[in-house]
C-alpha positions in Angstrom: -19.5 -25.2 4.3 -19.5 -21.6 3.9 -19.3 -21.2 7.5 -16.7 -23.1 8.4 -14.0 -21.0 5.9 -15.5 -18.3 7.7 -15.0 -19.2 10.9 -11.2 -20.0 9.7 -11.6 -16.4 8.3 -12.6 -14.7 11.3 -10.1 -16.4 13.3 -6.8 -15.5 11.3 -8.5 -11.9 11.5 -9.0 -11.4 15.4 -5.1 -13.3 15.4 -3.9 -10.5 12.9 -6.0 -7.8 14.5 -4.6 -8.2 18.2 -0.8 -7.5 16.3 -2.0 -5.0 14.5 -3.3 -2.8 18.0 0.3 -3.9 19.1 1.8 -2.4 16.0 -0.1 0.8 16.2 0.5 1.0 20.0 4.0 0.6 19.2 4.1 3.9 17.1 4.5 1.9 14.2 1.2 3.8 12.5 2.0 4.0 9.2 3.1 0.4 8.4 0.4 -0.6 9.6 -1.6 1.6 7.6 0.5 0.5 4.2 -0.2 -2.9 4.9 -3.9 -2.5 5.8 -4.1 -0.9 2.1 -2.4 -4.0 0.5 -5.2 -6.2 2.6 -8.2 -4.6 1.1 -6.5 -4.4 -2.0 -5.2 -8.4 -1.9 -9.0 -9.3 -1.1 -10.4 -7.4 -4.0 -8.0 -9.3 -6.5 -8.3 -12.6 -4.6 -12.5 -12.4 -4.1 -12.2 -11.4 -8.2 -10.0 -14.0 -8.7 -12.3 -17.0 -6.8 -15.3 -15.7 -7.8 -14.3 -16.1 -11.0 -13.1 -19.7 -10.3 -15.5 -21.3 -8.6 -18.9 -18.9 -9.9 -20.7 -18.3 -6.7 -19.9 -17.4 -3.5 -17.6 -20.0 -1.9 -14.9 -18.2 -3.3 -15.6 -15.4 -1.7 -15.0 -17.0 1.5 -12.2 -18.7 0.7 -10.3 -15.5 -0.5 -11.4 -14.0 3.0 -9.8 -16.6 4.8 -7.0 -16.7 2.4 -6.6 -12.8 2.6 -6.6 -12.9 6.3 -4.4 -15.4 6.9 -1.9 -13.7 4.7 -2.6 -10.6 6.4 -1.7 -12.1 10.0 1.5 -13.3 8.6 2.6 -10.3 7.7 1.9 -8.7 11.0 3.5 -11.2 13.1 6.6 -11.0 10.6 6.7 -7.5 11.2 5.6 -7.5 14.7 8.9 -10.1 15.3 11.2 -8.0 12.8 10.5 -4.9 14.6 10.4 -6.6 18.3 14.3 -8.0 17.4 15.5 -4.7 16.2 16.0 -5.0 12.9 14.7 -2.8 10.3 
């Protein structure tokens, strides 16, 4: 079980990784720093957060996956938002 949110994890993280290379490759250095800030920070409060809820480590997983997926999101938003022209 833990795997598997993992795996999900792990695969919203190489998705947001490969636009975040484009990002950087695209000058765009320090968004993509700012937002890799609010990432670590967003899985702090969210493994805190399910931790807390659910008491061992499942939640931990599930915030991963939930922080990544989030994460990916926000870097194909901006990779599209940047990409049209529009700042």
């Amino acid at each position: 079980d833990y795997i598997f949110i993992q795996q999900i994890g792990d695969f919203f993280r190489i998705l947001s990784l490969s636009i975040g290379y484009i990002i950087i490759v695209k000058m765009w250095t320090k968004i993509y720093l700012i937002f890799e800030i609010i990432h670590f920070l967003l899985l702090i409060g969210l493994s805190y957060i399910f931790l807390k809820l659910t008491g061992d480590f499942h939640g931990a997983s599930i915030a991963y996956a939930i922080t990544y997926f989030l994460l990916f999101v926000i870097n194909l938003s901006i990779f599209y938002k940047f990409k049209r022209g529009i700042k």
